[in-house]
C-alpha positions as CSV (number, residue, x, y, z in Angstrom):
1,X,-6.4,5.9,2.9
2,X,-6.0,7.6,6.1
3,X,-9.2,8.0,7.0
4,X,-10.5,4.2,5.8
5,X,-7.7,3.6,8.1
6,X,-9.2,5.3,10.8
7,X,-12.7,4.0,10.3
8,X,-11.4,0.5,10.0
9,X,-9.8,1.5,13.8
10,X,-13.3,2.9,14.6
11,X,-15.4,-0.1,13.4
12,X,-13.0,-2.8,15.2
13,X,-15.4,-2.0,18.0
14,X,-18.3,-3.4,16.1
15,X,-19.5,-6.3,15.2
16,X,-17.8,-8.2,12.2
17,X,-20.1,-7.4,10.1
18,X,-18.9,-3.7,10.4
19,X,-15.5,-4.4,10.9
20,X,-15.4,-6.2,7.4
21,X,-17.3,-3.6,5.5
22,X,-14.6,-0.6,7.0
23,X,-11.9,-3.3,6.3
24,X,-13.1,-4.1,2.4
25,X,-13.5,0.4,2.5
26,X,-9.4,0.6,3.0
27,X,-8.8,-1.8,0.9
28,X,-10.9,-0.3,-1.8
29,X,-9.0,3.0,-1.3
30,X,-5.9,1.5,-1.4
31,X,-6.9,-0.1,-5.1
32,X,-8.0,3.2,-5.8
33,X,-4.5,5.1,-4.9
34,X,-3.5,2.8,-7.8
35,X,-5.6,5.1,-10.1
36,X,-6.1,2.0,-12.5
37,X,-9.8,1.9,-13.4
38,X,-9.5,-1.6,-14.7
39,X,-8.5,-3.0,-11.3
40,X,-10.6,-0.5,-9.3
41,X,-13.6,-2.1,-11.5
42,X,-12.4,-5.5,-10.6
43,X,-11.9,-5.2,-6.8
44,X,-15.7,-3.3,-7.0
45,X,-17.0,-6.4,-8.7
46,X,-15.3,-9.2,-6.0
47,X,-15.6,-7.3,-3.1
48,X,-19.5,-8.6,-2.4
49,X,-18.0,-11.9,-2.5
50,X,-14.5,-10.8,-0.5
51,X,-17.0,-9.4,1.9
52,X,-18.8,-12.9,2.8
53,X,-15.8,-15.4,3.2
54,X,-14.0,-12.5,5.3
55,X,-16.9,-12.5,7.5
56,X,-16.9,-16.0,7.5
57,X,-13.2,-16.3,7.7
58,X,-13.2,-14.0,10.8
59,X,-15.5,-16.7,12.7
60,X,-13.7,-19.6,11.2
61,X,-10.6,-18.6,12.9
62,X,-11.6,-16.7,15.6
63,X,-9.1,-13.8,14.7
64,X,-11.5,-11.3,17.0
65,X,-11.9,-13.2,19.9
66,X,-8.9,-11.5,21.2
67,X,-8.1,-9.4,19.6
68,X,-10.7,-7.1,18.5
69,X,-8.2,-5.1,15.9
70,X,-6.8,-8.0,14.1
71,X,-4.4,-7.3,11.5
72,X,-4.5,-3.2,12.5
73,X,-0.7,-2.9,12.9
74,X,-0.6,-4.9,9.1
75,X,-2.9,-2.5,7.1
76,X,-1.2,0.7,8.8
77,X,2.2,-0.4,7.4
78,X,1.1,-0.7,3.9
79,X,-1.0,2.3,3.7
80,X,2.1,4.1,5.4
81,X,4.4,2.1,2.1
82,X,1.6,3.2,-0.5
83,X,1.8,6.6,0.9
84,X,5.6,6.6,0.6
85,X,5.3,5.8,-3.1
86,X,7.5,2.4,-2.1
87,X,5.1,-0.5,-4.3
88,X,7.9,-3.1,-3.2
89,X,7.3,-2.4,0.2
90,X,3.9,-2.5,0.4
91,X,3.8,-5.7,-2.0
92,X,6.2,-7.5,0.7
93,X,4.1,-6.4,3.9
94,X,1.2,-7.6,1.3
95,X,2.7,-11.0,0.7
96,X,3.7,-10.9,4.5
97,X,-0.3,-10.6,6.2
98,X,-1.7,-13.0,3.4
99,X,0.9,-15.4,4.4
100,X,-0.1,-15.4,7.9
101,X,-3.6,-15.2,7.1
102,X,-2.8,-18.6,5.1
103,X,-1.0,-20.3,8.0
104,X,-3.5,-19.8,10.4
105,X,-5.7,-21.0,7.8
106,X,-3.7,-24.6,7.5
107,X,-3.7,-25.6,11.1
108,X,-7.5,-25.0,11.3
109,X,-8.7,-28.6,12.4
């Protein structure tokens, strides 16, 4: 997870194409600390599709346009909870980004 973290960092540099794809790679490596193959499967088989709307979400609300690392600070806390073995923690900080992410989504015009 540490080092999709780190490429995530690296590709914020990128385009959002690229961004997305490191983005979708930490996320995939955090499903995969889960060791569940049945939800390891299932994030493998939405993430073509999760890969589009965030790439479409990211120009839709303009979350780059200033700040090139959106969300950075976010991710780094919940790999740091997975990594601690604290689920609860990273379910809250979870909960927490998609709720901001959800926000900023209702007061879109």
């Amino acid at each position: 997870m540490r080092e999709a973290l780190a490429g995530r960092r690296a590709a914020a540099e990128g385009d959002d194409a690229a961004f997305v794809d490191a983005d979708i790679a930490l996320h995939a490596a955090t499903v995969a600390s889960a060791r569940n193959p049945v939800l390891t499967d299932l994030f493998g088989e939405f993430a073509p599709v999760l890969r589009e709307g965030l790439i479409e979400l990211l120009d839709l609300l303009g979350l780059r346009g200033t700040d090139l690392r959106h969300g950075e600070d976010a991710h780094a806390d919940v790999v740091r909870a997975v990594e601690a073995g604290d689920p609860e923690e990273a379910a809250r900080l979870t909960r927490k980004e998609l709720e901001s992410t959800l926000a900023l989504l209702q007061s879109t015009p």
